[in-house]
C-alpha positions as CSV (number, residue, x, y, z in Angstrom):
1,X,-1.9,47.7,-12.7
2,X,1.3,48.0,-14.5
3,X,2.6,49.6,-17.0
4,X,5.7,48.2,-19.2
5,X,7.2,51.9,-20.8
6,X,7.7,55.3,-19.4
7,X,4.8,57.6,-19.5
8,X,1.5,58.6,-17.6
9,X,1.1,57.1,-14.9
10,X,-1.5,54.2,-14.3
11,X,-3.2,56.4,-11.3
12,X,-5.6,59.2,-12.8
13,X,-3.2,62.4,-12.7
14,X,-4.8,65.4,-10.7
15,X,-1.7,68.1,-11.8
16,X,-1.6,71.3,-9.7
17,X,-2.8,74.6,-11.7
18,X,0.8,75.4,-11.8
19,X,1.9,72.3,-12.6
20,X,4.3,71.8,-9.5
21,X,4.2,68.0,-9.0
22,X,0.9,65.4,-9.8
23,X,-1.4,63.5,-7.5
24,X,-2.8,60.4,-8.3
25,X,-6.7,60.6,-7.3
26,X,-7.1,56.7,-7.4
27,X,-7.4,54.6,-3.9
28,X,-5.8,51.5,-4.8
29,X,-1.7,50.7,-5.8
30,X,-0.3,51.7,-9.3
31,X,3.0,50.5,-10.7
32,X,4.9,51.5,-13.4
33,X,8.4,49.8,-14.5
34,X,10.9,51.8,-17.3
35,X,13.0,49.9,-20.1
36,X,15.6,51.3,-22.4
37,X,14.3,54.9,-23.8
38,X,15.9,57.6,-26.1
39,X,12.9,59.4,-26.7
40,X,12.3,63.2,-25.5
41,X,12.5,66.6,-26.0
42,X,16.1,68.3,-26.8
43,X,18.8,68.4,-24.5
44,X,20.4,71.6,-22.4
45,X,23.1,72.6,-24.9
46,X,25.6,72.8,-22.1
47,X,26.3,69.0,-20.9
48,X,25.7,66.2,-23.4
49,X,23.3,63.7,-22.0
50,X,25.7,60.6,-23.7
51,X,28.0,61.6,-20.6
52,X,25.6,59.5,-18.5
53,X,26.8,56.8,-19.7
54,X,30.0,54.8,-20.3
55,X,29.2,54.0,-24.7
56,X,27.8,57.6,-25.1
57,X,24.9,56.3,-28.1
58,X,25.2,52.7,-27.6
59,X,21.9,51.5,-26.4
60,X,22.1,48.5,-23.6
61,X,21.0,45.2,-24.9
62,X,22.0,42.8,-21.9
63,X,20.1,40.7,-19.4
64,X,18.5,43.7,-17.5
65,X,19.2,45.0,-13.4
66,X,16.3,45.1,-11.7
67,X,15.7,47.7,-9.3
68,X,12.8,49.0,-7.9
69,X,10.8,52.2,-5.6
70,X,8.0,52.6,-3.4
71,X,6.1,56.5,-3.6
72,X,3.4,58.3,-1.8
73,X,1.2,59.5,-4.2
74,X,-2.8,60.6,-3.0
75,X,-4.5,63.2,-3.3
76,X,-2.4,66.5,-1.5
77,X,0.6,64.5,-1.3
78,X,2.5,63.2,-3.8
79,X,6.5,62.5,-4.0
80,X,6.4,60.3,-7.7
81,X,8.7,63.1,-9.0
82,X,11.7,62.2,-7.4
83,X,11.8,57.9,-8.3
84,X,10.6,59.3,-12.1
85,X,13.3,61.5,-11.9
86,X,15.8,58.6,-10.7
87,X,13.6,56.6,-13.4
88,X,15.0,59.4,-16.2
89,X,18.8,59.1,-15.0
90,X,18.4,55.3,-15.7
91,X,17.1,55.9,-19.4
92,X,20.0,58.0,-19.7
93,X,22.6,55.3,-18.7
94,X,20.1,52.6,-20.5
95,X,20.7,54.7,-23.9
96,X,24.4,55.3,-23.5
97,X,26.1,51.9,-22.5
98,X,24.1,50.4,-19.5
99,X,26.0,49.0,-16.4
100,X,28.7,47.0,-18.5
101,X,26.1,46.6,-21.3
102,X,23.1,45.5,-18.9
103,X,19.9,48.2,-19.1
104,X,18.5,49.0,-15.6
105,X,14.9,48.1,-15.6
106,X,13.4,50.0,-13.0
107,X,10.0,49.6,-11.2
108,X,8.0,52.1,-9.2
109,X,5.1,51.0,-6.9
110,X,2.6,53.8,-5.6
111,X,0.8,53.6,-2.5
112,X,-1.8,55.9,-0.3
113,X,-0.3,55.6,2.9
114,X,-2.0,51.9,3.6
115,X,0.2,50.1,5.4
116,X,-1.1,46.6,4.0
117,X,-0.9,48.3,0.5
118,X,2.9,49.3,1.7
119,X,3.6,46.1,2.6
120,X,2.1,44.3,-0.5
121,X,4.3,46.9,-2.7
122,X,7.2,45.6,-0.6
123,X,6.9,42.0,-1.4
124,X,5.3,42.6,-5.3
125,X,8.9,44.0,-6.3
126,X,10.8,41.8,-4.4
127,X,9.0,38.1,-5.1
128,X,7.3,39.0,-8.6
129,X,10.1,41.5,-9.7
130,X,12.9,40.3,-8.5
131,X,15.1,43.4,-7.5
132,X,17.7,43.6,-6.6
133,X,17.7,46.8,-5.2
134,X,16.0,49.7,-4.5
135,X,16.4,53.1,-4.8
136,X,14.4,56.3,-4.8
137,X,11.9,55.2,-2.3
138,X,9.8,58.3,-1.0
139,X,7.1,57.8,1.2
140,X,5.3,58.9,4.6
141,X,4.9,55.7,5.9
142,X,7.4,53.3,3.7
143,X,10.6,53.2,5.7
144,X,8.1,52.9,9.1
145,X,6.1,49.4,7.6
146,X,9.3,48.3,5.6
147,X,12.6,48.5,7.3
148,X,12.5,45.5,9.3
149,X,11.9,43.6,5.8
150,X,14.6,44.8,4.0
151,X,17.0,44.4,6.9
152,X,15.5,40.7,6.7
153,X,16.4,40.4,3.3
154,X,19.8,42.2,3.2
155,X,18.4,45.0,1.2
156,X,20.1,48.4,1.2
157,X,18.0,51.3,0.3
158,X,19.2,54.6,-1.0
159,X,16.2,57.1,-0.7
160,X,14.1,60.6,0.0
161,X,13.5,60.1,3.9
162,X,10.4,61.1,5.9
163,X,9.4,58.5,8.6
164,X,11.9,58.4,11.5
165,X,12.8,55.0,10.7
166,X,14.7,56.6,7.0
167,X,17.5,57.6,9.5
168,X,17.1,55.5,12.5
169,X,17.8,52.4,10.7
170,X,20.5,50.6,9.2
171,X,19.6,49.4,5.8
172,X,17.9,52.8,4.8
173,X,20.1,56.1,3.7
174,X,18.7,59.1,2.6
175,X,19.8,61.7,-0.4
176,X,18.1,64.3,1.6
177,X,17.8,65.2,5.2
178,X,14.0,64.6,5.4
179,X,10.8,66.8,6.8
180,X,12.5,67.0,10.3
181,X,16.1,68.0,9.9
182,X,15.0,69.9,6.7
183,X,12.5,71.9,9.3
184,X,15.4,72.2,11.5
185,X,17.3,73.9,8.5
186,X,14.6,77.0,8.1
187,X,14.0,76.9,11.9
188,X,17.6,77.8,12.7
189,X,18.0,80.2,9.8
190,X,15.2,82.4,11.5
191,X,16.3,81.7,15.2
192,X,19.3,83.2,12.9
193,X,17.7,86.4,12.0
194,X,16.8,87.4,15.9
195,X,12.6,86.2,15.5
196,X,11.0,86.5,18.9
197,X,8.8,84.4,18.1
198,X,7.9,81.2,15.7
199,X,5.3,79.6,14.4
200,X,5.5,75.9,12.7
201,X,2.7,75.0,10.5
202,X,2.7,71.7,8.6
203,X,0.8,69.5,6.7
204,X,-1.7,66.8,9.2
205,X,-0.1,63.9,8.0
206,X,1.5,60.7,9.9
207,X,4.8,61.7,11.8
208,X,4.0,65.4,12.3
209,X,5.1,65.0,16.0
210,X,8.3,63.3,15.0
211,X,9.2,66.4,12.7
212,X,7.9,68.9,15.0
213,X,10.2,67.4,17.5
214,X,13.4,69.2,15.5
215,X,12.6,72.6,15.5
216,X,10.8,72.4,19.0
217,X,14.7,71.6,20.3
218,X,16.3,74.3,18.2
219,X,13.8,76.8,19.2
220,X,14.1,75.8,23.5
221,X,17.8,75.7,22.8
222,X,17.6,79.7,21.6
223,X,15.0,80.7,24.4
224,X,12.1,81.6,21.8
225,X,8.8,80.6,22.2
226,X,7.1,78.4,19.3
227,X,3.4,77.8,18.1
228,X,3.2,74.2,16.3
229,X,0.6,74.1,14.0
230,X,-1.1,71.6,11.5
231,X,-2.8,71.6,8.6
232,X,-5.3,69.0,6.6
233,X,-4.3,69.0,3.2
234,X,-5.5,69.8,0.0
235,X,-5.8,73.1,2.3
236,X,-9.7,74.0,1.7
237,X,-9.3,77.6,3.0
238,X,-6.2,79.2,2.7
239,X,-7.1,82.7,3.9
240,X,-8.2,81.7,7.8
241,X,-4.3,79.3,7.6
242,X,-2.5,82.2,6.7
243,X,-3.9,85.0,9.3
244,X,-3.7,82.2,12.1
245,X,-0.2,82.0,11.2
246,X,0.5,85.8,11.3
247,X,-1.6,86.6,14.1
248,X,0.2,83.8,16.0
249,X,3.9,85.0,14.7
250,X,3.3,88.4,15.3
251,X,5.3,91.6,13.4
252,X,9.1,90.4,15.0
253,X,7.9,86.7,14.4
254,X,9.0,84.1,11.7
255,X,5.9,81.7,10.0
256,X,7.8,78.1,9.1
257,X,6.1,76.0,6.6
258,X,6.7,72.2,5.7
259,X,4.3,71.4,2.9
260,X,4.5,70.0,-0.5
261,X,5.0,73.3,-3.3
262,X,1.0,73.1,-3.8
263,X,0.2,73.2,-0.2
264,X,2.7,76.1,0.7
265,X,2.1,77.9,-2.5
266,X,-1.6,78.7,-2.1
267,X,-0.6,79.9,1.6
268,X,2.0,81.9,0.6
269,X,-0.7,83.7,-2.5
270,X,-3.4,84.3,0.0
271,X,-1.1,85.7,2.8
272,X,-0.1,87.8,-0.3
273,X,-3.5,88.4,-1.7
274,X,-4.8,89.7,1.8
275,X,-1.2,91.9,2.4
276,X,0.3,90.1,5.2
277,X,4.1,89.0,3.6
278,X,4.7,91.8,5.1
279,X,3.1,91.5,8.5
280,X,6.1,89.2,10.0
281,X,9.6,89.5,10.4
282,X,10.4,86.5,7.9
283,X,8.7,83.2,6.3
284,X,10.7,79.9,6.1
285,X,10.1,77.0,4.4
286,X,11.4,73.3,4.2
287,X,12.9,71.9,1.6
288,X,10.3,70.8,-1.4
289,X,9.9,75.2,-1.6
290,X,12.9,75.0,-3.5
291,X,12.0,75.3,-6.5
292,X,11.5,77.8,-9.8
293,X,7.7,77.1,-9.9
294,X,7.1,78.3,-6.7
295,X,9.1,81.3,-6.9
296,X,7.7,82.0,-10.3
297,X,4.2,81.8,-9.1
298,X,5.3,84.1,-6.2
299,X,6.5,86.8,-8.6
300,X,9.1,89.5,-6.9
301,X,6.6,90.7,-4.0
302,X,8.4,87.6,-2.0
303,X,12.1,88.6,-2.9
304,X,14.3,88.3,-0.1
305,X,11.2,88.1,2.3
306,X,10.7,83.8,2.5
307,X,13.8,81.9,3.1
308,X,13.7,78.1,2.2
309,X,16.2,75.6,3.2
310,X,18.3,73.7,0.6
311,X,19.0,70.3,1.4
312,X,20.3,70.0,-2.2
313,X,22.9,72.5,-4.4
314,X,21.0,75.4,-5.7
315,X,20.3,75.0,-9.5
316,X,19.8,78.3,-10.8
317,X,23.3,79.5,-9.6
318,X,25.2,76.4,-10.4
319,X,27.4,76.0,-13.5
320,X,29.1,72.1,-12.9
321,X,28.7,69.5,-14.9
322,X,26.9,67.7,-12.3
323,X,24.3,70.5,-12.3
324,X,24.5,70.9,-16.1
325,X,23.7,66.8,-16.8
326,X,21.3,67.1,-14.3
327,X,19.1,70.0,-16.3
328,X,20.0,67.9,-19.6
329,X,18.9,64.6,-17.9
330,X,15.3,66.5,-16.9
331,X,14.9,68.1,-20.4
332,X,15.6,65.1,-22.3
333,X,14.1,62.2,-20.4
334,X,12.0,63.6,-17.3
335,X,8.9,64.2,-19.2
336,X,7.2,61.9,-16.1
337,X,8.7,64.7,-13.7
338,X,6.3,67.4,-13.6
339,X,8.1,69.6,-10.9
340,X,10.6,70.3,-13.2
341,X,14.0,71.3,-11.9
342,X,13.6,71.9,-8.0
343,X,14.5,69.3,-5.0
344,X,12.6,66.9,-5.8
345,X,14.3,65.7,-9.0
346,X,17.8,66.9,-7.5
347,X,17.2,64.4,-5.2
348,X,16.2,61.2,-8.0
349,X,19.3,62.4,-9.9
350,X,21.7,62.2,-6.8
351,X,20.5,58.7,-5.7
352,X,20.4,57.0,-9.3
353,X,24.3,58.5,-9.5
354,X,24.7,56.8,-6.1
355,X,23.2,53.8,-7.3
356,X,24.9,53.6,-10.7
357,X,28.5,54.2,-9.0
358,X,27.7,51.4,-6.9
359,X,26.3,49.2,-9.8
360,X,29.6,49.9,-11.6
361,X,31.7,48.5,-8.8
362,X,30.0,45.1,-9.1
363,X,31.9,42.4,-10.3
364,X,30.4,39.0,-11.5
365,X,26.2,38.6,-11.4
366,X,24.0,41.6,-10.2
367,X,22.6,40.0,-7.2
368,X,20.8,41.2,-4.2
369,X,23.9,39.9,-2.1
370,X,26.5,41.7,-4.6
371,X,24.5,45.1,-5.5
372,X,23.6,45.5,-2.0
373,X,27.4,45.4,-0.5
374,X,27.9,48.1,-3.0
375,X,25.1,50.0,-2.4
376,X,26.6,49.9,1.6
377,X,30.2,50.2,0.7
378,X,29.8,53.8,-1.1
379,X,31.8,56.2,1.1
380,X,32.6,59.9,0.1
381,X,31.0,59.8,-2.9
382,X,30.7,63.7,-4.8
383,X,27.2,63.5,-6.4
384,X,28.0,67.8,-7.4
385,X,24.2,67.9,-5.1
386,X,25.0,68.1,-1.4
387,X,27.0,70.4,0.1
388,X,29.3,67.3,1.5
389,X,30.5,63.8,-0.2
390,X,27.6,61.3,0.8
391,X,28.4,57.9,2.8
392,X,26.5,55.0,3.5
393,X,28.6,53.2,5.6
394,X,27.5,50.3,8.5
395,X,26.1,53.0,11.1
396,X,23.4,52.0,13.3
397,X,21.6,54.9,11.6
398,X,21.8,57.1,8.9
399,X,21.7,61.0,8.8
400,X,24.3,61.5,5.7
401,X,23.4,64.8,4.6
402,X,23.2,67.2,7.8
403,X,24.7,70.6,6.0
404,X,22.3,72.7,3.9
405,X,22.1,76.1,1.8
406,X,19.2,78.5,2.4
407,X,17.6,80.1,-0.2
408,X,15.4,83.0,-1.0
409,X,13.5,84.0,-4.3
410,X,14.7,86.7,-6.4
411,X,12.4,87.4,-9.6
412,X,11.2,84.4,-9.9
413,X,14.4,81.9,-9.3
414,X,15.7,80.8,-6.0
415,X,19.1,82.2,-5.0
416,X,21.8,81.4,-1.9
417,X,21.2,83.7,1.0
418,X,23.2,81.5,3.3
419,X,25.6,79.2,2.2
420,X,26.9,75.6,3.4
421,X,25.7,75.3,7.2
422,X,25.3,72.3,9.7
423,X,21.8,71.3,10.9
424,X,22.7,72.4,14.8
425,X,22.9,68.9,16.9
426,X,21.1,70.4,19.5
427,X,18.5,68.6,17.7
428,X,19.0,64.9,19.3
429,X,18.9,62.7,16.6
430,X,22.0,64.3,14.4
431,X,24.0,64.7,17.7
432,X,23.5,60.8,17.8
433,X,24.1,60.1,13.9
434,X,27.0,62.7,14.3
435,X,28.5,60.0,16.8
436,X,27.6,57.2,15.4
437,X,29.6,58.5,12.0
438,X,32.4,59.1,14.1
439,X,31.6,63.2,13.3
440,X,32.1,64.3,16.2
C-alpha cells in the first residue's frame, strides 16, 4: 500500500527499546511517496533550514520531479532511515523554492530481501511512478536483482551500497563505502593498534562472504590470524555471542562487528554486563556504530575502548554549515528518521545534496535521459560529509568514497580518534576502482 504524505510508515513499526532505527514486522512491500511539507518540530538555531533552498519560504508549486528509493526494511534489518532522511532534505528544498519552482515528489518502496518483491519495486516506480531518478536506495539484495535494469533503462542511481554489484557496476554510486570497505576501515584501524589476533562477527545475512572477503585481505596482508564469524539476527542470546567472540580474540586480540546499531548494541551491553570490554585489546565496529544512541546507551565504561569507522564526517565535532543544515534538516523535517543524527541520515543528506546539485544543472524537461546525465556528470562535488569531493563519473565501477575517520565514544558522543585515512588497496576491489578512477 501507499501512502500519499510523510509519516508512519505503511509497514507495522517494531522501534528498538532505544529507539536506534525501526523495523517493519510485515512480509509483504510497503511504499510511501513525500509531497511539499513545512511541518515539524523547531529548527537547530545555528543554520536556517530556508538555506536548502534557492526562495528560502517560497513553497514549490510546479509540475513535480519524480524520484524514487528501494529499502530493506524486516525484522533485524532495516535501512528506511537513510531514503526518509534523503525524503526530509527534499521537503526542505520542496518548502524553500523547489528545483526552479518544481517540488521533488519522492517515492520509497520497502522490500524483505525477496527478489521478485525487489524486482516488482523496481518496475512499480519506474512504469506506475514514472521516475525519473533514484536516489537513496539501501538494500541487501537491491543493487544485486536491479542493476542490469537500470543500466537497461539509462538510470543512474546515487545510493547506500551493500551488495557487491553497488560498486562493481556502472549505473550505481554509493555515498558510503558499504559493509565491506566499511569492515576494511575498523579492520585496519586494529591491524593499526598491533592485535595479534581478530575476530569478525557479522550479521547472517546475503553477501556475508563478499564483505568478509575485505578484512580477510587486510588481515593476510599484516600476517594476523582472523576468526570470521556470523550471526542470525534479531540476536536471541547475546551473552554465549559475546564470550565466543572474546574467547576467540583472546586478551591482545581485537573483536570487529558489522551489524545494524540494535544488533551491535545488545552485544556490546552483555559483553559489558558479564565484564568482558575489558577482556580484549580493542572492539571495532563498521560504520552504522556511529552514532549518539549507541554511545549513549553505552555510557563512559566504553570510552576510548570500541573504535568504529566513519565513512561519513563526524557530527558531534563538526561546526560547518554543511553539518549545521544537516542537524537543522533532521530536527525540522526527519521526524520519519528514528536514528536520529548518526550515519545513516548523514548518508540521505549527502545523496539528496548530490541529487539536488545535479537536478539544478538541468536545463529544459526533467527527464530520465536529462536528470540522469546530470546525475553521471557530478565530479568533485563537496557535500561538507566525506572526507573527499565525491564523483560519479563513467567508471566501469564505482568505489567514490574510499577514505574514512575512526571514531571512539567519549561520554556518550562519538569523537575522532584517527582522522582522514585511505581504505588500504590491498583489499582488491579498491586497488581496481583506484585504477579505474585514474587514482592511482
Amino acid at each position: 500500500m501507499r501512502g500519499h504524505a510523510p509519516g508512519p510508515r505503511s509497514a507495522a513499526a517494531l522501534v528498538a527499546a532505544i529507539g536506534l532505527l525501526a523495523a517493519a514486522g510485515c512480509s509483504s512491500s510497503s511504499s510511501t511517496s513525500t509531497s511539499p511539507s513545512t511541518s515539524g518540530s523547531p529548527a537547530s538555531t545555528a543554520v536556517n533550514t530556508s538555506q536548502c533552498g534557492t526562495k528560502p519560504g517560497v513553497k514549490a508549486t510546479g509540475t513535480p520531479i519524480p524520484l524514487g528509493a528501494i529499502a530493506t526494511n524486516q525484522p533485524g534489518t532495516s535501512f528506511t532511515d537513510i531514503p526518509n532522511m534523503v525524503g526530509a532534505y527534499f521537503d526542505c528544498v520542496n518548502a524553500n523554492g523547489g528545483i526552479n519552482g518544481h517540488p521533488i515528489k519522492y517515492y520509497i518502496e520497502t522490500e524483505q530481501t525477496n527478489p521478485a518483491q525487489i524486482a516488482a519495486d523496481a518496475k512499480q516506480l519506474v512504469q506506475t511512478d514514472h521516475v525519473v531518478g533514484i536516489v537513496g536506495n539501501t538494500s541487501i539484495l537491491e543493487c544485486t536483482i536491479n542493476h542490469a535494469y537500470w543500466e537497461k533503462l539509462g538510470y543512474y542511481v546515487v545510493d547506500s551500497g551493500i551488495a557487491p554489484e553497488c560498486y562493481s557496476t556502472p549505473n550505481s554510486a554509493a555515498v558510503n563505502m558499504g559493509p565491506r570497505y566499511s569492515s576494511d576501515g575498523a579492520v585496519q584501524y586494529a591491524l593499526s593498534q598491533h592485535v595479534s589476533k581478530v575476530v569478525f562477527d557479522q550479521s547472517n545475512v546475503p553477501g556475508t562472504g563478499y564483505i568478509a572477503a575485505g578484512p580477510a585481505a587486510l588481515a593476510a596482508a599484516a600476517h594476523t590470524p582472523i576468526v570470521q564469524l556470523t550471526e542470525n539476527v534479531p540476536i536471541s542470546d547475546a551473552n554465549s555471542v559475546a564470550i565466543k567472540e572474546v574467547n576467540d580474540a583472546g586478551p591482545n586480540g581485537a573483536v570487529v562487528l558489522n551489524f545494524t546499531p540494535p544488533e551491535a548494541l545488545v552485544i556490546l551491553q552483555a559483553a559489558q554486563k558479564l565484564g568482558l570490554e575489558n577482556r580484549v585489546k580493542l572492539w571495532g565496529c563498521s560504520t552504522p556504530c556511529n552514532t549518539d544512541f549507541l554511545a549513549k546507551a553505552l555510557g563512559p565504561k566504553w570510552n576510548n575502548k570500541l573504535f568504529v569507522n566513519a565513512e561519513l564526517t563526524p557530527p558531534d565535532p563538526t561546526s560547518t554549515p554543511s553539518m549545521s543544515l544537516y542537524k537543522a534538516i533532521l530536527a525540522q523535517y526527519g521526524k520519519s528518521v528514528s536514528g536520529g543524527v548518526g550515519s545513516f541520515s548523514q548518508m540521505g543528506f549527502a545523496e539528496a545534496e548530490i541529487m539536488v546539485h545535479a537536478l539544478e544543472s538541468v536545463t529544459g524537461p526533467y527527464t530520465v535521459a536529462s536528470v540522469n546525465a546530470a546525475v553521471r556528470g557530478v565530479t568533485n562535488f563537496d557535500t561538507g560529509m566525506l572526507c573527499k569531493p565525491w564523483t560519479y563519473g563513467p567508471y566501469p565501477m564505482h568505489i567514490p568514497n574510499n577514505t574514512d575517520y575512526t571514531v571512539t565514544p567519549n561520554n556518550g558522543t562519538m569523537v575522532i580518534a584517527q582522522g582522514c585515512t585511505d581504505i588500504s588497496s590491498v583489499d582488491p576491489q579498491i586497488a581496481a576502482y583506484r585504477k579505474a578512477a585514474g587514482l592511482g
